[in-house]
C-alpha positions in Angstrom: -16.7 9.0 21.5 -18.5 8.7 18.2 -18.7 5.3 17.0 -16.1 4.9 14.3 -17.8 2.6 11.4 -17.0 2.1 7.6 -19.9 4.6 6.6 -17.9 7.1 8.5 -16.8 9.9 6.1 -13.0 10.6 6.3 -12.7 13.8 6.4 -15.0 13.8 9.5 -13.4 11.1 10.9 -9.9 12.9 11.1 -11.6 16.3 11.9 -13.0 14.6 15.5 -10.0 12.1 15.8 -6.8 13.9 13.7 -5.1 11.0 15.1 -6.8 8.9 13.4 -4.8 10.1 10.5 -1.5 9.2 11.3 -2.9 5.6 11.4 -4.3 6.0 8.3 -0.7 7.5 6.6 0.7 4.5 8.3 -1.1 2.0 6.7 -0.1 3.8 3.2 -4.1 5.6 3.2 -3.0 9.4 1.6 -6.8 10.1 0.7 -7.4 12.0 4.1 -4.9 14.8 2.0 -6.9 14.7 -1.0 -10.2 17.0 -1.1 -12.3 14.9 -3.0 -11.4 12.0 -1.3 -11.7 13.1 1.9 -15.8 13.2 1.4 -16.2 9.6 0.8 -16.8 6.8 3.7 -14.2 4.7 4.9 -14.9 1.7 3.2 -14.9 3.8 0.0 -11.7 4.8 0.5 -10.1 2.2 1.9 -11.2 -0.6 -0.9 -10.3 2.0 -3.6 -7.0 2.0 -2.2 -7.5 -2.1 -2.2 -8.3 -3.2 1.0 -9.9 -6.2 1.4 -13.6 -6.1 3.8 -11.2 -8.4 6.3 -8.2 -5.4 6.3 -11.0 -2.7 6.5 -12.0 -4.1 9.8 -8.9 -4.2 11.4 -7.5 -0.7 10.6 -10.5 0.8 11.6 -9.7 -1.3 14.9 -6.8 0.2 14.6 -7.7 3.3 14.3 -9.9 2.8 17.5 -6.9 1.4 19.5 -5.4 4.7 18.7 -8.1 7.3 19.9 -9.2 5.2 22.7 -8.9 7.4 25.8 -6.2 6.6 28.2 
């Protein structure tokens, strides 16, 4: 498993994990739909959508809790 940090690009975050996604649409995150958006890192997209640095951290927890293997 790649590790999953802010610098992460979206769009190649959901093409390794697309479950990763759904944690993303759950948290009210629709830039993994939107092309241009899709390019930029995590934290890029994340604080544009106005996350703080605090809520970054925990959804991409989150989003590790999710694709962790079972």
């Amino acid at each position: 498993m790649k590790e999953i940090t802010k610098n992460m690009k979206i769009l190649d975050l959901v093409n390794e994990y697309p479950e990763a996604a759904e944690v993303l649409f759950e948290a009210g995150i629709h830039c993994v739909g939107c092309h241009l958006a899709a390019n930029e890192s995590l934290e890029q997209g994340l604080s544009a959508h106005g996350l703080t640095e605090k809520e970054i951290d925990d959804l991409i927890e989150k989003i590790k809790e999710k694709i962790k293997p079972k």
